[in-house]
C-alpha positions in Angstrom: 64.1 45.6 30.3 64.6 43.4 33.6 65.2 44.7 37.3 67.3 43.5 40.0 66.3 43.5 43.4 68.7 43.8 45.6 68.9 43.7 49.6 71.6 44.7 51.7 71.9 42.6 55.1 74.8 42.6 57.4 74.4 38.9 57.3 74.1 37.1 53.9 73.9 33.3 55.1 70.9 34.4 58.0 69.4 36.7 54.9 69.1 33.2 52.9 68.2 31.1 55.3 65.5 34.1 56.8 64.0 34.2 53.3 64.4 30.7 52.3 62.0 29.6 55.9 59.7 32.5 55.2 58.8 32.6 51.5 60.0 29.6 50.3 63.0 31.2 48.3 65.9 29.4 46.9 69.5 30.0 47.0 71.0 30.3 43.4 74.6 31.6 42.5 76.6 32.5 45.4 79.0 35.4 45.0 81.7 34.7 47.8 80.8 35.5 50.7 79.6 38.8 50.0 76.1 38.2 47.6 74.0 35.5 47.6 71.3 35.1 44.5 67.5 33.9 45.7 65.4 32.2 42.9 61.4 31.3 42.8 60.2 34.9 42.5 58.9 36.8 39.4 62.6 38.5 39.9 65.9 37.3 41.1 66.8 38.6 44.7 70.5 39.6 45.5 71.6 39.7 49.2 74.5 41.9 49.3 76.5 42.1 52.1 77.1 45.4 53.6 78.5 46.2 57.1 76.4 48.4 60.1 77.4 51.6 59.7 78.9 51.8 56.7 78.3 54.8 53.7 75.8 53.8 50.6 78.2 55.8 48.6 80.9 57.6 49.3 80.7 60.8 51.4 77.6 60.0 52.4 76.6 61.2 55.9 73.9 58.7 55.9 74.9 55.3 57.2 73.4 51.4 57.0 71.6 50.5 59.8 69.7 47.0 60.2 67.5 48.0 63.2 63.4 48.6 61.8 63.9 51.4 59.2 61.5 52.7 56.7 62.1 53.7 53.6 59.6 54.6 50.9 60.8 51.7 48.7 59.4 48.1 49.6 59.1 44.6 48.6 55.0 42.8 48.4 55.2 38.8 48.0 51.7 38.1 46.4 50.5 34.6 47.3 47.7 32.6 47.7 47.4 32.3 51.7 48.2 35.6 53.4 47.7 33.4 56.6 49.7 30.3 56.0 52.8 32.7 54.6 52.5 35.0 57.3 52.6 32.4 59.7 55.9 31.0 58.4 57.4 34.2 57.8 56.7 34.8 61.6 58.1 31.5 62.6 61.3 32.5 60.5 62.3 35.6 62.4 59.5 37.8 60.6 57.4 40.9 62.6 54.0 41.4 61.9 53.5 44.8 61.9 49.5 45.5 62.9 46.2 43.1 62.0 46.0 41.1 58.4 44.3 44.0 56.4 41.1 43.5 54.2 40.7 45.3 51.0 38.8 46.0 48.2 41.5 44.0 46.3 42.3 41.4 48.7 44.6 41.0 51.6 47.5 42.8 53.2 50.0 42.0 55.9 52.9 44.9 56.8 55.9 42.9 58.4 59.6 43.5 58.9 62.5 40.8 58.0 65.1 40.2 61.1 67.5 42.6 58.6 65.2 45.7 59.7 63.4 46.0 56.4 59.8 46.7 55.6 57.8 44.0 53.1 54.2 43.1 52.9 52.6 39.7 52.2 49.7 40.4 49.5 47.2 38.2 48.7 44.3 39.0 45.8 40.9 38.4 45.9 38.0 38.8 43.1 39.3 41.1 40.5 42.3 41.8 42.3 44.0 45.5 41.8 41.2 45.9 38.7 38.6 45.8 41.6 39.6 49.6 42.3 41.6 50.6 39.3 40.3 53.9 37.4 40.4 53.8 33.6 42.6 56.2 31.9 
């Protein structure tokens, strides 16, 4: 099985150039102007284009909104220098959300994108997620 990640913006050309500055992602296929594919992750990103405001289905009451939102569903980038990608994320439009976390595991960073959406910026240390993971 694969998975899609997908990411609705009200802005698909900002979205690309947002995530191509900040994590060094790649523009693939372009769908008109409504989807834009990003390449260089584990997974292929899709930027879909969906308008403030609008239903996720229909007769929805809930609506799209691209102001800081949070939903229980997020994205983590693991790489090797939370700092360094932090940094550019930042310079790209990003919003740290609190201090660069240390953990048993290694290193967190909560941040926003411009688009309203939560992410985090990972990066491991030592054993990594074995460093607290239980046997089963």
């Amino acid at each position: 099985m694969r998975f899609l990640v997908n990411i609705d913006v009200d802005d698909v050309e900002k979205a690309a150039a947002f995530y191509g500055a900040a994590l060094g992602l790649e523009t693939g296929r372009r769908f008109g102007g409504d989807a834009i594919e990003l390449l260089g992750g584990s997974s292929a990103i899709y930027l879909l284009r969906k308008k403030p405001g609008s239903p996720p289905f229909e007769g929805s009451a809930l609506t799209r909104e691209y102001g800081r939102h949070w939903t229980p569903v997020h994205l983590d980038f693991a790489v090797e220098n939370v700092e360094e990608v932090v940094a550019r994320a930042v310079s790209a439009g990003a919003r740290l959300e609190g201090a660069i976390e240390d953990r048993a595991w290694g290193r967190l960073a909560r941040m926003s994108d411009p688009f309203g959406h939560g992410f985090c910026i990972l990066q491991f240390t030592g054993k990594g997620y074995d460093a607290i993971a239980e046997s089963s």
